[in-house]
PAKEVEX-333526 format. One record per residue (C-alpha): residue number from 1; residue in one letter; x, y, z. Coordinates in steps of 0.25 Angstrom, whole numbers, always signed. Last residue first. Layout:
// PAKEVEX-333526
num,residu,xx,yy,zz
NUM,A,X,Y,Z
...
***
This chain:
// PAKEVEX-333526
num,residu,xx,yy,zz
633,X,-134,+324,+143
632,X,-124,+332,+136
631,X,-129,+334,+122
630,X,-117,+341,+114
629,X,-121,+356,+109
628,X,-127,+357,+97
627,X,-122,+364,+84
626,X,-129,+373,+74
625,X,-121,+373,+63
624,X,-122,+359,+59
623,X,-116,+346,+65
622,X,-126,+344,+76
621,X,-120,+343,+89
620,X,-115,+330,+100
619,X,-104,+332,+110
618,X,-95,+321,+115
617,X,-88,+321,+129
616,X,-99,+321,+138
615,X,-95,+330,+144
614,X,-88,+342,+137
613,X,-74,+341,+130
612,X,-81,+339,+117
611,X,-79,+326,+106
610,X,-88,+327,+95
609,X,-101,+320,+91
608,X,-108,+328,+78
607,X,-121,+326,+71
606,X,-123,+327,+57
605,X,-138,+329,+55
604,X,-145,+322,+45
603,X,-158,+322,+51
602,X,-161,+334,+58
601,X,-155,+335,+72
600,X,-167,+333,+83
599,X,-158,+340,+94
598,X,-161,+335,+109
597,X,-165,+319,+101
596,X,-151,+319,+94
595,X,-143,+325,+105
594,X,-150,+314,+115
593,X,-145,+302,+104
592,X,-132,+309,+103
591,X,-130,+311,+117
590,X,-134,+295,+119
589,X,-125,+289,+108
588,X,-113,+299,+110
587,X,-106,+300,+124
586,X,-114,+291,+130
585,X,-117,+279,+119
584,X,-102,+280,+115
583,X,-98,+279,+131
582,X,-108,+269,+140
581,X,-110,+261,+133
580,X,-106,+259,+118
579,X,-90,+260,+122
578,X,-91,+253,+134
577,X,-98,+243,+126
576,X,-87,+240,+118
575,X,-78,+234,+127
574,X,-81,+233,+143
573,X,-72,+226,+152
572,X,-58,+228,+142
571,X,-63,+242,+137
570,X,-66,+247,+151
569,X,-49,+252,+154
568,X,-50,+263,+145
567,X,-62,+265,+139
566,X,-63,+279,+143
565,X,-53,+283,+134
564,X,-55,+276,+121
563,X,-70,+279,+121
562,X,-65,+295,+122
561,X,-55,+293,+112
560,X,-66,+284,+101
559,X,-75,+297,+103
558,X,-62,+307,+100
557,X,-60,+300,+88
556,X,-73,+299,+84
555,X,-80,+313,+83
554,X,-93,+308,+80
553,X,-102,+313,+67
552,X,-116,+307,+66
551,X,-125,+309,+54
550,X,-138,+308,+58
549,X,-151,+302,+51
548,X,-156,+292,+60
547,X,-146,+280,+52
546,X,-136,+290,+54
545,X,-134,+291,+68
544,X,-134,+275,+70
543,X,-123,+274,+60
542,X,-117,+286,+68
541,X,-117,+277,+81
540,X,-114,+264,+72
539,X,-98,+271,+67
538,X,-98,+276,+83
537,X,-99,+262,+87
536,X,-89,+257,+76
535,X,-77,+268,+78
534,X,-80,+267,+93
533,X,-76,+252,+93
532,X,-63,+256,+82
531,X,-59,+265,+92
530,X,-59,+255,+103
529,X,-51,+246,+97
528,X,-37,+250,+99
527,X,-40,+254,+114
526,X,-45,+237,+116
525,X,-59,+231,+119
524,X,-56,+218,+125
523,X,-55,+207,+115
522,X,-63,+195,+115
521,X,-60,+181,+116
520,X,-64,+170,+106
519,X,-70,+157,+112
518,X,-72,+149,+100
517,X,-60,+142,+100
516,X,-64,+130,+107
515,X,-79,+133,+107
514,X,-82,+118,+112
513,X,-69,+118,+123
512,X,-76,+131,+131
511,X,-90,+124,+129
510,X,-85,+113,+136
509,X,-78,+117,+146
508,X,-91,+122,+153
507,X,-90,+115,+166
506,X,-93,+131,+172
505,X,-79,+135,+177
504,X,-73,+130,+164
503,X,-82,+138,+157
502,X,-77,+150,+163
501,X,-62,+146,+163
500,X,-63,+144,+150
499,X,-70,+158,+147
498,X,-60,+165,+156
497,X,-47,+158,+149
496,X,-52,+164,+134
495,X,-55,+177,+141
494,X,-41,+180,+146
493,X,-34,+173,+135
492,X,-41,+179,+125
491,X,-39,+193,+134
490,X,-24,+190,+136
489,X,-22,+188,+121
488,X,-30,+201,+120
487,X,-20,+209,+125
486,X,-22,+214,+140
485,X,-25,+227,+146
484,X,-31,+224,+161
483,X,-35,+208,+163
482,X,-48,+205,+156
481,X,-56,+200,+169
480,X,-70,+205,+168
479,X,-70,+199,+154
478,X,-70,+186,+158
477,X,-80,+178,+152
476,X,-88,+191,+142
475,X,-95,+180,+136
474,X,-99,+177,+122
473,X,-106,+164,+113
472,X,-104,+164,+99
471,X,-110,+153,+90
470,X,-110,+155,+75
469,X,-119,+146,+66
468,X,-121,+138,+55
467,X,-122,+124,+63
466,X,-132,+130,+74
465,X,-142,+119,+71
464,X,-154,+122,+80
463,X,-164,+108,+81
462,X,-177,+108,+84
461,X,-183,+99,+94
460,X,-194,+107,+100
459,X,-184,+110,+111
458,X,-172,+116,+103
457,X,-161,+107,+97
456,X,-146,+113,+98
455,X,-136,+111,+86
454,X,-122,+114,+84
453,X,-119,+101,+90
452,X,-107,+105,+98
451,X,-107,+120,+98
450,X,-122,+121,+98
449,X,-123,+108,+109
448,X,-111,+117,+117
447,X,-119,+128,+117
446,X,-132,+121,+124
445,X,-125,+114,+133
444,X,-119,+129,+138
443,X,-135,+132,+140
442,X,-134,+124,+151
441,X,-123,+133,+159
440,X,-133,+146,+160
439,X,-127,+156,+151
438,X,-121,+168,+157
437,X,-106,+163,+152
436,X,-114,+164,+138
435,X,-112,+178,+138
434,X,-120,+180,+125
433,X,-122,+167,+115
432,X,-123,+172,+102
431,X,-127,+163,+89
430,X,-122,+168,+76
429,X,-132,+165,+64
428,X,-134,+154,+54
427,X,-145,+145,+60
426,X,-156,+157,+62
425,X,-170,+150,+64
424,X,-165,+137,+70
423,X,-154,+144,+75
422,X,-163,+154,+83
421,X,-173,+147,+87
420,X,-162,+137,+92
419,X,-156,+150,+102
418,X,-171,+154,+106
417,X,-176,+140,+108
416,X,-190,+135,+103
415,X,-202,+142,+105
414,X,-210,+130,+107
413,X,-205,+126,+120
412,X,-206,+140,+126
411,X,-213,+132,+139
410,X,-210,+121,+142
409,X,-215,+106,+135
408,X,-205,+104,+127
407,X,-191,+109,+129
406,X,-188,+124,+130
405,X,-181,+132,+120
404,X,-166,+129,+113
403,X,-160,+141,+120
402,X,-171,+146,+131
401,X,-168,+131,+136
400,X,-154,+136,+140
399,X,-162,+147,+149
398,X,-166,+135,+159
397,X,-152,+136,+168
396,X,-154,+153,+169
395,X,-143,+161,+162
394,X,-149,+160,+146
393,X,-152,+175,+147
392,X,-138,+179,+150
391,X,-133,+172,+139
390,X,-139,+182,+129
389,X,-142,+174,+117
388,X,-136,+183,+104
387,X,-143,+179,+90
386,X,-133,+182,+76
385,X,-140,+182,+64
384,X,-144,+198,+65
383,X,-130,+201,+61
382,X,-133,+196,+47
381,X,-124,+193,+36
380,X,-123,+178,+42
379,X,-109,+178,+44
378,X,-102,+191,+44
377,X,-115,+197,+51
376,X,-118,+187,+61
375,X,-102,+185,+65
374,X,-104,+202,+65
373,X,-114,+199,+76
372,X,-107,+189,+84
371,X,-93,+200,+83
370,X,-104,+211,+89
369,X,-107,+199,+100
368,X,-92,+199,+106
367,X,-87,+214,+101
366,X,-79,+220,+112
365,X,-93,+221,+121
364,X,-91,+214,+134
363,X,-75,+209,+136
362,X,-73,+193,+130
361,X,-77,+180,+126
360,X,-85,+175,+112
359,X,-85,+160,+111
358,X,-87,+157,+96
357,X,-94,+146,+90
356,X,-94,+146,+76
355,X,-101,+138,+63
354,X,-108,+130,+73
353,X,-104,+116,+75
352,X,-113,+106,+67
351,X,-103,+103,+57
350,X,-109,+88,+56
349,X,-101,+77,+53
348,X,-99,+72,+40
347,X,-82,+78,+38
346,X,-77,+81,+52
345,X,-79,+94,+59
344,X,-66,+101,+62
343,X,-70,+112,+52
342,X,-68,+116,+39
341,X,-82,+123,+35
340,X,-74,+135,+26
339,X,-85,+147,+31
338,X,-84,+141,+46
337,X,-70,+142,+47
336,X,-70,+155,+43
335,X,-81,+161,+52
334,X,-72,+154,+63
333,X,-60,+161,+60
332,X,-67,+176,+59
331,X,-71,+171,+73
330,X,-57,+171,+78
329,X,-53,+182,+70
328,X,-64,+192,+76
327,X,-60,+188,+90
326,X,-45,+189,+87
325,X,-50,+204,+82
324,X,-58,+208,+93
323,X,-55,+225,+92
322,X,-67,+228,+83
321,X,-79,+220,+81
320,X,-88,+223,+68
319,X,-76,+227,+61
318,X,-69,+214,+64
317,X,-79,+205,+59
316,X,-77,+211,+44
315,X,-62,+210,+47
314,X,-62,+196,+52
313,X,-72,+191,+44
312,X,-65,+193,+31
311,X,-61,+180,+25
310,X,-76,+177,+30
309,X,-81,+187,+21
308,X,-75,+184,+11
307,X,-79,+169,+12
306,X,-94,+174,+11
305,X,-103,+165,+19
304,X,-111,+158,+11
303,X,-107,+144,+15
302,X,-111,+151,+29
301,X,-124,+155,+26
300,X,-127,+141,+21
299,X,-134,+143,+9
298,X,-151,+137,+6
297,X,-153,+137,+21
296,X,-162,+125,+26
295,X,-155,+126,+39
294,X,-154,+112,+42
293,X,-152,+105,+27
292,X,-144,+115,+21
291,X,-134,+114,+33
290,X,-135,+98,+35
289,X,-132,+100,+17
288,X,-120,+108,+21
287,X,-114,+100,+29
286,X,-118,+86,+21
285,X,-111,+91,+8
284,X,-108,+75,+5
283,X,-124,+75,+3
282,X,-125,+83,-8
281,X,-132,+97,-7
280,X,-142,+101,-18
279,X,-151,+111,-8
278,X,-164,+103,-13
277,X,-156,+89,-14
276,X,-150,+91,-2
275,X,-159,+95,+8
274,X,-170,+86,+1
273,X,-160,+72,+5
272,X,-158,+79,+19
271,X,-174,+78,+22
270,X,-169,+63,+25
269,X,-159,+67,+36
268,X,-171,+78,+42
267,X,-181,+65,+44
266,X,-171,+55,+50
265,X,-167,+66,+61
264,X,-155,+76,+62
263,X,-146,+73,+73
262,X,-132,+70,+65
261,X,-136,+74,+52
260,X,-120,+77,+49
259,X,-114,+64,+53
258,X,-125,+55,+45
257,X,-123,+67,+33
256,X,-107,+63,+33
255,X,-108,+49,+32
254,X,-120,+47,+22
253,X,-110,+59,+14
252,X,-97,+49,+15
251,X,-106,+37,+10
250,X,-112,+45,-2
249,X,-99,+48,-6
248,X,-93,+34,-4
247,X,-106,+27,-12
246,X,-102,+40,-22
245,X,-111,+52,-23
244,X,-121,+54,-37
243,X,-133,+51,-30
242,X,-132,+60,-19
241,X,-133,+71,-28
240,X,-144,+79,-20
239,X,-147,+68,-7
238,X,-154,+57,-12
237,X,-141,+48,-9
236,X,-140,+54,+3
235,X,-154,+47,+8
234,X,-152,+34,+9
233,X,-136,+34,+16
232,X,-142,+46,+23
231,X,-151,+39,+32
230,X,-142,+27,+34
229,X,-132,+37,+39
228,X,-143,+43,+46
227,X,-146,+31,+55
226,X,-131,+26,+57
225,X,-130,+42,+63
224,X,-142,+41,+73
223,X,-154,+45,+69
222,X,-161,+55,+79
221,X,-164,+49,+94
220,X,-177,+45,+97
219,X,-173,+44,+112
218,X,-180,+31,+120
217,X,-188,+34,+134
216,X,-191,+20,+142
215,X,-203,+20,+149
214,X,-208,+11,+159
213,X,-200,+17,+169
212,X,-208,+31,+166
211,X,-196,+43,+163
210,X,-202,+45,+151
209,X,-218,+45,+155
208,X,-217,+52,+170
207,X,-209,+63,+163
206,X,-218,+66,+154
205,X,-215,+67,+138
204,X,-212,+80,+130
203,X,-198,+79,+139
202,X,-194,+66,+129
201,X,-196,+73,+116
200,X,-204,+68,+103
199,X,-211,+59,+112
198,X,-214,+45,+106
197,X,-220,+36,+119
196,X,-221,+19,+114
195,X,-229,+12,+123
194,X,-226,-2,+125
193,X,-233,-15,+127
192,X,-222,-23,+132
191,X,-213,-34,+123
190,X,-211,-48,+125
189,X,-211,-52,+112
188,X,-226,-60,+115
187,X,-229,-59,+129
186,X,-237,-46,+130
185,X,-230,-35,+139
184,X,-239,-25,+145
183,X,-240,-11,+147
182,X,-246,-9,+161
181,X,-235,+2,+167
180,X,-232,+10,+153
179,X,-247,+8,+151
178,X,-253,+15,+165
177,X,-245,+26,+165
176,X,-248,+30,+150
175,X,-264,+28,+155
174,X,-261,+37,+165
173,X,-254,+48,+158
172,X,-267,+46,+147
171,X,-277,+48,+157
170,X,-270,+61,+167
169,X,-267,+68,+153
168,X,-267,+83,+159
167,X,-264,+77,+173
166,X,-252,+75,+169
165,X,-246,+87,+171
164,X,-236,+92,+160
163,X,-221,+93,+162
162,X,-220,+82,+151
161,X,-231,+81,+140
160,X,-244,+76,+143
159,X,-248,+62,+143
158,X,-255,+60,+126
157,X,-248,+74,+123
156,X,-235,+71,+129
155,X,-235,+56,+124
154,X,-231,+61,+110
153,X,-233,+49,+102
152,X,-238,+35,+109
151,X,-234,+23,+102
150,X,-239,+11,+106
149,X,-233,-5,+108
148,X,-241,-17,+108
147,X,-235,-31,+113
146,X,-245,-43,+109
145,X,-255,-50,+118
144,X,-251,-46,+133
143,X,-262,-32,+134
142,X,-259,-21,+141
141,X,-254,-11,+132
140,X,-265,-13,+120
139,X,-276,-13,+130
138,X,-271,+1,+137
137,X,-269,+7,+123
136,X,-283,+10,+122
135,X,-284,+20,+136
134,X,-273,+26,+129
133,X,-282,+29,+117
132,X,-292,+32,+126
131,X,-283,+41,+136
130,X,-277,+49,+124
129,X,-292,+52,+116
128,X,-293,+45,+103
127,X,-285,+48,+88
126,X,-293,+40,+77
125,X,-289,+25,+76
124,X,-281,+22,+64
123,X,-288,+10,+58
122,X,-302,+13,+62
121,X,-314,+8,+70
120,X,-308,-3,+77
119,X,-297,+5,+83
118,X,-308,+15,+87
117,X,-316,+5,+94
116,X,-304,+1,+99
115,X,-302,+13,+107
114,X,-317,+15,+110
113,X,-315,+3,+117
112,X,-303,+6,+125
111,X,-308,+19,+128
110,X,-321,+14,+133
109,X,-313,+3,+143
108,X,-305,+14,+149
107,X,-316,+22,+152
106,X,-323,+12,+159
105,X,-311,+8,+167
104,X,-310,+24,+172
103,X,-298,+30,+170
102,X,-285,+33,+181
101,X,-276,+23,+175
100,X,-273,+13,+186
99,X,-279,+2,+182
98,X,-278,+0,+167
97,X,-275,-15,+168
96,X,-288,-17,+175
95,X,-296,-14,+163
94,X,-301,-29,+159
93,X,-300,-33,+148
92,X,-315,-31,+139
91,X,-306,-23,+129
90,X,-292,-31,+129
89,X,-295,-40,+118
88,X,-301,-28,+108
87,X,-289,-19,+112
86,X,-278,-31,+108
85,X,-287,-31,+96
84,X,-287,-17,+92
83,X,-274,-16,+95
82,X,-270,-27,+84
81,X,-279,-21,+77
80,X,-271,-6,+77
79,X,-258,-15,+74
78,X,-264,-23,+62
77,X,-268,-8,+56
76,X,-254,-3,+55
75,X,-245,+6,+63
74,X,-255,+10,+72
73,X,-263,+22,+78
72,X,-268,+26,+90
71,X,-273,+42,+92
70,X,-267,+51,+81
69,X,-267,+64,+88
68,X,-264,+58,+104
67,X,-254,+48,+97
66,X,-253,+33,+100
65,X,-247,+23,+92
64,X,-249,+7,+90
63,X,-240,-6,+90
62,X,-246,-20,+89
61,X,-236,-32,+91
60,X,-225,-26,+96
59,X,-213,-34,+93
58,X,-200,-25,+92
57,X,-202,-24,+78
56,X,-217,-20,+78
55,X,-212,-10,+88
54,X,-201,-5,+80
53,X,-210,-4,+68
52,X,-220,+6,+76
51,X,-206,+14,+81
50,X,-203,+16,+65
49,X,-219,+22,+62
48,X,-219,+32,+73
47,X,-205,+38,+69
46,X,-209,+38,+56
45,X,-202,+29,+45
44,X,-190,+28,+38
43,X,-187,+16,+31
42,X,-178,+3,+33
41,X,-189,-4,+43
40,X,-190,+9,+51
39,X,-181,+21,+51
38,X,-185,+32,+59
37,X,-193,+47,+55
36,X,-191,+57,+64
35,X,-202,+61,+73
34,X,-198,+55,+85
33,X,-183,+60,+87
32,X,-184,+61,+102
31,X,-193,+52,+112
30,X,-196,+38,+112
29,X,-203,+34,+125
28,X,-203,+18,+126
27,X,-212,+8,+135
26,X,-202,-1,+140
25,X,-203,-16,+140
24,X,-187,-18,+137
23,X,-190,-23,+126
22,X,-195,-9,+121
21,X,-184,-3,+129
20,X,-174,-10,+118
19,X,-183,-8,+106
18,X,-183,+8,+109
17,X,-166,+7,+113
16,X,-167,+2,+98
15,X,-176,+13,+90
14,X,-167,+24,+100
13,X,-156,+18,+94
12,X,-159,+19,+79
11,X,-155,+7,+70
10,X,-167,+6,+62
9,X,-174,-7,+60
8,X,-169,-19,+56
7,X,-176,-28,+63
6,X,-162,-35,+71
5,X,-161,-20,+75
4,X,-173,-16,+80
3,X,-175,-32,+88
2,X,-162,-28,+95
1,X,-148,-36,+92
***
């Protein structure tokens, strides 16, 4: 059994493997979860203050920290005179044991008396000059009487952060060297003089420093589950009628918020107890108080999604999307499940899967990204909260960073991530990735933590919870291939066969088995359809018209006829784009436009489109008596 936990401190395993290297004569790098608070001697102290009582455990004698802002301080006044005097019996040594540190011995010996100086002078000696204070520790590191150990906070700005020459810190870098190699290791307990380094992440540090032999590098890892359940076992009955539960009802709720705060820090399960007493949430309602609690949202969108409107998502989806009908039943089913919450997710743990992940596959524009948009509008009563990423911008190996931003220390590091700007700004909304076969294969790690954890942390630490929202990634996998003329059981299984094949080939099977049945194949555009298409174009073509003041009449029928026949044998390649370009916007949108500018109607004007037997094969005059002839351009 470890010194830790015959002590009775806390049970954490990084607090243990840090005791472990500590005997081990190793100087320690904790990096991580450093500003949470940690439990210390049955209370819950700062994360500077817990790893002072671990030393004092473990058998340092005199224990001190080092900050470039708050120069050397200590945990209480017999510690800073226990320095004082292990300084004081060191003054007149002789400096030999600094050799190799490229300062002058005379400059060494003033920093060390003006060092104490300082510690005599005051109790919490002011902040001092990096090499001094180093230059002090020296004494404290090398002598045999009583093991000392120090602290140093955020080593990148006392030796320069990783990626940064040294030369910029050419004194303190060498005086670092010099005290991981000379440390020494008084007799009594058989510990080293050690120094501590705290670095919030480990890439902030140089290389030369975590990957030294004399360091070993210890994770700060968030609380583990035991942690929170004893967490919550002292704060749920504070929680907004926590009183009143039963010993078996509190027990369950402990259970179930230990499961659902998976990853949140010591700090954020404590601000739990204000979440729900201020929104009036009972801790066996753990879903929706994690919810409250993350997004700060007075009314779950979702909760207040209108079940009406959800028993009729497939008609309302389905006049924004003609002819994809299994498409717009599959994805009605979803948006159900989602509205009732009965899922396959056991009771306490964390639903932390979005609300929907959808694999959209099939023919170039019959509908993919308008059905994202009406998903937005259906939902969230906004189109606007859906955000497309084009794939084809994310093809190069480094563009993944692009995602959750650049780590620290590169450039764009504190601009965040363009996909977790978004969530963090925007966390109920419809998320598209486009094309996603012309993603770079990293960035598929990337998808399969939002599916699987439903979270991504960007690189200043931040974390994204996609948890309420809609996931839909496209590709148009095998649409060059559509055999002639098929039903659309033959296209499902067309498509559906092409996008296993397709991940298959790449050592992706694992994103294909994470969508289950989320890939949802397309129809090509079919005859029977194509009217209702024109129908709608044509419908925002004279709502375009009238908002600058004309009324537009179009003969329809034989508009729909002409469309009909010339896309025979394009419709299964091309969809409704060979509708928009290159025919509706030729034979109507740009004479139209021209006949507009050439004519200067008055406002109100009714203008006519007909069909003629001229080329092009529609004609455009004013509905009055002085008609024009069509614009032929």
């Amino acid at each position: 059994m470890s010194v830790l936990e015959t002590s009775g401190l806390p049970g954490s395993l990084w607090l243990q493997r840090f005791g472990h290297e500590v005997n081990r004569h190793r100087h320690i790098l904790i990096h991580g979860n450093i500003e949470d608070l940690v439990r210390s001697n049955n209370r819950y102290d700062t994360f500077t203050n817990a790893v002072f009582d671990v030393l004092q455990v473990l058998g340092f004698a005199t224990v001190a920290r080092y900050s470039v802002a708050e120069g050397l301080t200590f945990p209480d006044e017999s510690h800073r005179q226990q320095v004082e005097r292990l300084s004081a019996q060191n003054a007149s040594a002789s400096v030999t044991s600094t050799a190799g540190v490229p300062d002058r011995k005379s400059r060494i010996t003033a920093a060390r008396e003006q060092s104490q100086e300082q510690m005599r002078g005051t109790q919490q000696p002011r902040p001092r000059n990096p090499a001094e204070a180093l230059a002090a520790l020296v004494p404290m590191l090398t002598q045999t009487t009583a093991p000392c150990a120090v602290i140093i906070d955020s080593p990148d700005l006392l030796i320069g952060p990783a990626g940064q020459v040294t030369d910029q810190f050419p004194a303190q870098v060498a005086y670092v060297r010099h005290l991981l190699q000379v440390a020494a290791t008084p007799a009594p307990g058989n510990l080293r003089n050690t120094l501590v380094f705290v670095a919030r992440g480990l890439t902030d540090v140089p290389i030369w420093l975590r990957e030294s032999p004399h360091v070993a590098v210890v994770p700060a890892e968030v609380p583990r589950i035991e942690e929170r359940r004893a967490l919550l076992a002292e704060t749920v009955p504070s929680y907004h009628r926590g009183g009143e539960l039963s010993d078996e009802s509190r027990d369950q709720a402990v259970s179930a918020l230990a499961n659902l705060t998976d990853g949140m820090t010591i700090m954020d399960i404590q601000s739990l107890t204000a979440t729900s007493r201020t929104a009036g949430i009972e801790a066996s309602d753990g879903r929706r108080l994690l919810a409250r609690h993350r997004f700060a949202l007075r009314e779950d969108p979702w909760e207040k999604l209108d079940e009406v409107k959800i028993r009729g998502a497939e008609q309302l989806l389905g006049r924004r999307v003609v002819g994809q009908e299994h498409a717009v039943r599959e994805v009605s089913n979803v948006l159900a499940n989602a509205r009732v919450g009965i899922d396959f997710v056991a009771e306490g743990t964390d639903s932390s899967r979005p609300k929907g992940v959808f694999f959209f596959v099939g023919p170039t524009g019959v509908g993919k990204t308008e059905l994202a948009k009406a998903i937005a509008e259906l939902v969230f009563d906004d189109e606007t909260a859906m955000r497309r990423f084009d794939m084809s911008e994310y093809m190069q190996e480094h563009a993944s960073e692009r995602l959750t931003g650049s780590p620290p220390g590169f450039v764009g590091h504190e601009q965040g991530g363009v996909l977790t700007n978004w969530i963090l700004e925007r966390p109920f909304s419809v998320v598209l990735f486009d094309e996603i076969e012309k993603a770079d294969p990293k960035i598929y790690d990337k998808f399969l933590q939002i599916i699987d954890d439903g979270r991504l942390t960007d690189g200043q630490g931040r974390t994204a919870y996609f948890s309420h929202s809609i996931i839909i990634f496209t590709s148009n996998i095998g649409a060059a291939g559509l055999p002639a003329d098929p039903t659309y059981e033959v296209v499902a299984k067309h498509f559906r066969d092409e996008v296993k094949e397709y991940f298959e080939k790449r050592e992706r099977p694992e994103f294909l088995g994470r969508l289950g049945g989320g890939v949802i194949p397309f129809d090509m555009l079919r005859p029977a359809v194509v009217g209702q298409l024109v129908g709608k174009l044509l419908d925002q073509l004279v709502t375009s018209a009238l908002a600058k003041g004309f009324e537009l009449v179009i003969d329809r029928a034989d508009i729909t006829r002409e469309v009909e026949k010339h896309l025979l044998g394009a419709a299964p390649r091309y969809g409704a784009r060979e509708i928009c370009r290159p025919m509706l916007e030729q034979w109507i949108q740009v004479p139209l436009s021209r006949w507009i500018l050439q004519h200067s109607p008055a406002p109100g004007t009714r203008i006519r489109v007909y069909r003629t037997t001229e080329s092009p094969p529609f004609a455009i005059e004013a509905d009055n008596d002085h008609a024009t002839e069509g614009y032929l351009p």
